[in-house]
C-alpha positions as CSV (number, residue, x, y, z in Angstrom):
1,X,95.8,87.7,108.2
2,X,95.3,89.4,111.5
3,X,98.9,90.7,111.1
4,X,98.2,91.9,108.1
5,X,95.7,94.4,108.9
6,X,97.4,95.4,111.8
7,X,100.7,96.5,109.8
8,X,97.8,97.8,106.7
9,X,96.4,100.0,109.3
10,X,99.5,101.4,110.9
11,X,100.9,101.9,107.3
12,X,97.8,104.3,107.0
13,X,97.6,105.8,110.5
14,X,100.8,107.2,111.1
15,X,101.1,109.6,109.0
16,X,98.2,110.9,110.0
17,X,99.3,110.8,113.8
18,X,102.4,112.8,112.3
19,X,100.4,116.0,110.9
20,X,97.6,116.2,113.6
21,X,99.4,118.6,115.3
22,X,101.6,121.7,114.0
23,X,105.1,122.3,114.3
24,X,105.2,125.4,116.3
25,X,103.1,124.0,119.5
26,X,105.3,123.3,122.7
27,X,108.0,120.5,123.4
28,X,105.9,117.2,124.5
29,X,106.9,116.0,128.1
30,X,109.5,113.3,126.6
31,X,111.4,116.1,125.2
32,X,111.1,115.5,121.1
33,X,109.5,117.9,119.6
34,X,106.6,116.9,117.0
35,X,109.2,117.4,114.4
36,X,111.0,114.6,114.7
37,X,107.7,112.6,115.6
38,X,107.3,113.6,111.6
39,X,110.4,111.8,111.4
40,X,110.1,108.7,113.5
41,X,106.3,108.6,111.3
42,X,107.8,108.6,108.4
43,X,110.8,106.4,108.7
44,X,108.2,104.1,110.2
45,X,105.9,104.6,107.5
46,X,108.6,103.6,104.5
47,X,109.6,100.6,106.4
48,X,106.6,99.1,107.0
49,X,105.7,99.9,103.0
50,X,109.2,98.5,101.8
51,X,108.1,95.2,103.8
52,X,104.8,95.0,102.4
53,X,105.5,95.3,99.4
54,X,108.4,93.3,99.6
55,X,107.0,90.9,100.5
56,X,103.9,90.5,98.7
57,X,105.9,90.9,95.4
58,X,107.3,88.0,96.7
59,X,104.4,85.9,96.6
60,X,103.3,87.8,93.0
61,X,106.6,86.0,91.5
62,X,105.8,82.9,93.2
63,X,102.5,82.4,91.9
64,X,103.1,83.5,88.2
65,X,106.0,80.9,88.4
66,X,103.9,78.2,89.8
67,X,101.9,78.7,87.2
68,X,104.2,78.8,84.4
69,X,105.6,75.7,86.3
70,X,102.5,74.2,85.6
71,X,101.8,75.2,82.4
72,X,104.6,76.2,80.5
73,X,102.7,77.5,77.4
74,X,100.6,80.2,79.4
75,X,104.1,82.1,80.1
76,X,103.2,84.7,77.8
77,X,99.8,85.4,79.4
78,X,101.5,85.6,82.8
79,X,104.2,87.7,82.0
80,X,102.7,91.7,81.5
81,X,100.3,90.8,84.7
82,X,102.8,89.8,86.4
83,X,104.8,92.6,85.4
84,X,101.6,95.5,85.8
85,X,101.2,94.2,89.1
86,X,104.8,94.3,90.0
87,X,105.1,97.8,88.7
88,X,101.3,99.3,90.9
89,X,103.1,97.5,93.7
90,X,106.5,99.4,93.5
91,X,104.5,102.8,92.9
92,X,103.0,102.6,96.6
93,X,106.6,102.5,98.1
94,X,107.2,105.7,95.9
95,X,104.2,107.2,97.0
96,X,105.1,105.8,100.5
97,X,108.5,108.0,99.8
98,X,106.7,111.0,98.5
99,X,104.5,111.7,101.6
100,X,107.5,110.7,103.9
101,X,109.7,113.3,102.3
102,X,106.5,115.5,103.0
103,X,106.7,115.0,106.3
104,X,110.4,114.9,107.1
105,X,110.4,118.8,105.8
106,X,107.0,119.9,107.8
């Protein structure tokens, strides 16, 4: 669970990290430039979304097909939550790709 929040919080974090400071201030002493700290953010940032929600569509099918498992008649009142939740899931990873694409082009 602790993991959890850790990766939920870095999700959230980093692009933030990414825009605090413009694109036009000086080379940092590593020699990247905040640019492609935008970059590293939002590669970062997709990955850890794809895994989330990877995996916890993962565990959405597993539990709507325990339950169907268990009681094959309620299949039909599975199915469209299963489905919603499936589909709200999916559309954080393309919002996870929106604001990535964002900051790749800063």
């Amino acid at each position: 669970m602790k993991l959890n929040k850790t990766i939920a919080i870095s999700t959230l974090l980093l692009p933030a990290l990414a825009m605090a400071e413009e694109a036009t201030t000086a080379v940092t002493t590593t020699g990247s430039s905040p640019l492609s700290l935008g970059y590293l953010a939002a590669g970062l940032g997709l990955g850890l979304a794809a895994a989330g929600v990877g995996y916890a569509q993962s565990r959405a099918a597993s539990a709507a097909l325990e339950g169907i498992a268990r009681n094959p008649n309620a299949a039909k009142q599975i199915f469209l939550p299963l489905m919603l939740s499936l589909a709200f899931m999916e559309a954080l990873v393309l919002l996870t790709f929106a604001v990535a694409n964002n900051l790749a082009g800063k």
